[in-house]
TORKOL-4160 file (C-alpha; in steps of 0.2 Angstrom, whole numbers, padded with zeros to 4 digits, m for minus):
117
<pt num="1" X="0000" Y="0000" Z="0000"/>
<pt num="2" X="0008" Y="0016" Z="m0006"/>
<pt num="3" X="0003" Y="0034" Z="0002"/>
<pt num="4" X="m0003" Y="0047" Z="m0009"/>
<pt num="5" X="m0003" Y="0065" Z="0000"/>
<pt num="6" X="m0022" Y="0071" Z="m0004"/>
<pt num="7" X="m0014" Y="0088" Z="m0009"/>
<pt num="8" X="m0004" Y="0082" Z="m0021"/>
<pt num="9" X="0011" Y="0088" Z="m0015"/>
<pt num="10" X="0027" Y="0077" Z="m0021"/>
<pt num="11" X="0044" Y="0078" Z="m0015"/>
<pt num="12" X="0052" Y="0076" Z="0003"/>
<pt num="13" X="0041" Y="0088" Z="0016"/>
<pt num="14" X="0051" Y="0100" Z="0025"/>
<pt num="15" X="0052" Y="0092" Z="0040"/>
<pt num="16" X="0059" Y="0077" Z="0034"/>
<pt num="17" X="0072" Y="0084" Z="0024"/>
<pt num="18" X="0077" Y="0097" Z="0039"/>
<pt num="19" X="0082" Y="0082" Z="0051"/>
<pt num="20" X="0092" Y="0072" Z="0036"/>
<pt num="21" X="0102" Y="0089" Z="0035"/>
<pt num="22" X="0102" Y="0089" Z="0053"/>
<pt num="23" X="0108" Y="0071" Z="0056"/>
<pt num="24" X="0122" Y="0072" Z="0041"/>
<pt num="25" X="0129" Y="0087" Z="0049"/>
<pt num="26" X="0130" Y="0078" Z="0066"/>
<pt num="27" X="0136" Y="0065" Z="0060"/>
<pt num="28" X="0150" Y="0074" Z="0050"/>
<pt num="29" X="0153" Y="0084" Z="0066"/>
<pt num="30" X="0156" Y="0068" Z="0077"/>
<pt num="31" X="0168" Y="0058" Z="0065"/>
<pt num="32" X="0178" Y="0073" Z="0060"/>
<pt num="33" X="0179" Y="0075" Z="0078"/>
<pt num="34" X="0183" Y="0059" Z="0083"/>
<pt num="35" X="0197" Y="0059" Z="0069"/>
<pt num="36" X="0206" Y="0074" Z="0075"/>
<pt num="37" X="0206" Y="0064" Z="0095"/>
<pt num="38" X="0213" Y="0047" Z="0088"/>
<pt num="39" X="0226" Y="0056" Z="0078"/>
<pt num="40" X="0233" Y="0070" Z="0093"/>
<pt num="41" X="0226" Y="0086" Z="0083"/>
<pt num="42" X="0235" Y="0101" Z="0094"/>
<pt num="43" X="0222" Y="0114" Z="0100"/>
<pt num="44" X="0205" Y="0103" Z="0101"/>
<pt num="45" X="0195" Y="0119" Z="0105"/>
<pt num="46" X="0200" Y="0128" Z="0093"/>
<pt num="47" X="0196" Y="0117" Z="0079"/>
<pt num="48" X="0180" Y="0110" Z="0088"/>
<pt num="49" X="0176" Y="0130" Z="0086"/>
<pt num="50" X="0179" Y="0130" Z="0067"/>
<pt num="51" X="0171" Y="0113" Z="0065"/>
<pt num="52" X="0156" Y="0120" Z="0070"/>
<pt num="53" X="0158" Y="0134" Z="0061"/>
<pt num="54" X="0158" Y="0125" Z="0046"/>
<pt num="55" X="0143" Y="0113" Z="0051"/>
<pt num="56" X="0132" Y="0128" Z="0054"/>
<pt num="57" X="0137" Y="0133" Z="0036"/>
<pt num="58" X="0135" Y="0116" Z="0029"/>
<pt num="59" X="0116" Y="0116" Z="0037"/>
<pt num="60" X="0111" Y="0134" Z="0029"/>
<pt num="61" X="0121" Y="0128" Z="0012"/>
<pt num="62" X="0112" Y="0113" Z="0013"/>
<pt num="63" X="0095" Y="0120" Z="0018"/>
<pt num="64" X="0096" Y="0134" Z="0004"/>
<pt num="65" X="0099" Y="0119" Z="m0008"/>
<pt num="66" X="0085" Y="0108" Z="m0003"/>
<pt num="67" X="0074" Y="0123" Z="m0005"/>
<pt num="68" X="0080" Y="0130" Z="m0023"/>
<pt num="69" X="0077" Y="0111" Z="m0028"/>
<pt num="70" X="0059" Y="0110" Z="m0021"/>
<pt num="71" X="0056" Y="0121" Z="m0037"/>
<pt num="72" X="0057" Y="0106" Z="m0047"/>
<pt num="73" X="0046" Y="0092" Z="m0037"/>
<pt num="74" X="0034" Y="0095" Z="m0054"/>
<pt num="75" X="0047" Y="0093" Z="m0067"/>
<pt num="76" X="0051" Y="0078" Z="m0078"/>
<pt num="77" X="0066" Y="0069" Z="m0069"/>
<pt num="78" X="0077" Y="0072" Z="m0082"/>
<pt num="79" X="0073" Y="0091" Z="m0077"/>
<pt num="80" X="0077" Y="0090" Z="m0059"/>
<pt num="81" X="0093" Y="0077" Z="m0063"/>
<pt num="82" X="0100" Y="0090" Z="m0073"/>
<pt num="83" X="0093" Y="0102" Z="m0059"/>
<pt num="84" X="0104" Y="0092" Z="m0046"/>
<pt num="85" X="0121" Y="0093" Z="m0054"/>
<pt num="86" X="0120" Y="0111" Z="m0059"/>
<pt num="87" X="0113" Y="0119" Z="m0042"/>
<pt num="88" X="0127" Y="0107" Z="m0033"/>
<pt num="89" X="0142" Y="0113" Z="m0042"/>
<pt num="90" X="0141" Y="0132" Z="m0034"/>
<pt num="91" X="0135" Y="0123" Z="m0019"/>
<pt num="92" X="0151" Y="0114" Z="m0016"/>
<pt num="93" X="0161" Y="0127" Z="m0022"/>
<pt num="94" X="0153" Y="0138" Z="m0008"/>
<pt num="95" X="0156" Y="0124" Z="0006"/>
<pt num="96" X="0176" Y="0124" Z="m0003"/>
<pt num="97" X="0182" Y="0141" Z="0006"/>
<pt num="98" X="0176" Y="0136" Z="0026"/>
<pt num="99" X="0182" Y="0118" Z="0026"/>
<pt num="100" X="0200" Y="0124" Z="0014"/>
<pt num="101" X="0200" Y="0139" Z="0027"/>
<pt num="102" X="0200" Y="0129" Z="0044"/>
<pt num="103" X="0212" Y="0113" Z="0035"/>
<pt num="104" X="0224" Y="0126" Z="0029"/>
<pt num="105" X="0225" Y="0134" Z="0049"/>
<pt num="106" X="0224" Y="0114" Z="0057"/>
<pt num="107" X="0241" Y="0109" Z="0047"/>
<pt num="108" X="0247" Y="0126" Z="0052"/>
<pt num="109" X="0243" Y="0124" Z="0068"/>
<pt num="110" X="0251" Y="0106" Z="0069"/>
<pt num="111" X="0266" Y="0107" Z="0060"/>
<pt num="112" X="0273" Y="0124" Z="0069"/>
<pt num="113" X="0287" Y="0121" Z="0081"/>
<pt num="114" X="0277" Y="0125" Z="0094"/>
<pt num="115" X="0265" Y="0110" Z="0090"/>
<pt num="116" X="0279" Y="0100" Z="0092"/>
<pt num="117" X="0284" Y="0106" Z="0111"/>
């Protein structure tokens, strides 16, 4: 037995698709997190500060994307593959400069002569 909305609405509700944004970004949180524990990352609140920095960012990004492809729940699939691909690529250009930003000050941070005591 399928269930058909009797509004006729199509596509992922809002609700849904806000926690699967939510729990992704946890779950980025905790294993980057986890990473930078088991391999001795210097200064863990500074980089637990920019790690959420960028997961708040990934969640906006993210939200914003969901929502611009909402637009084309109606369209053929062909329509909203194309969609897809062509809304992602300044998507993930846009995520590039906060996670390339807070790499670039980790390896700084851990390969200075200070890091190393």
């Amino acid at each position: 037995m399928t269930y058909a909305p009797d509004d006729g609405e199509r596509g992922i509700s809002p609700a849904i698709a806000l926690y699967s944004i939510l729990g992704f970004w946890l779950f980025y949180a905790v294993l980057v997190t986890l990473r930078a524990t088991v391999m001795g990352f210097d200064a863990p609140y500074e980089l637990a500060a920019r790690r959420a920095i960028v997961t708040i960012i990934g969640i906006v990004t993210t939200w914003i994307f969901y929502l611009m492809l909402r637009r084309f729940d109606t369209k053929p699939l062909s329509v909203r593959v194309v969609a897809a691909f062509s809304l992602a690529a300044p998507f993930a250009l846009a995520m590039l400069r906060p996670i390339s930003t807070c790499s670039t000050s980790m390896t700084r941070s851990t390969s200075s002569p200070m890091a190393t005591g």
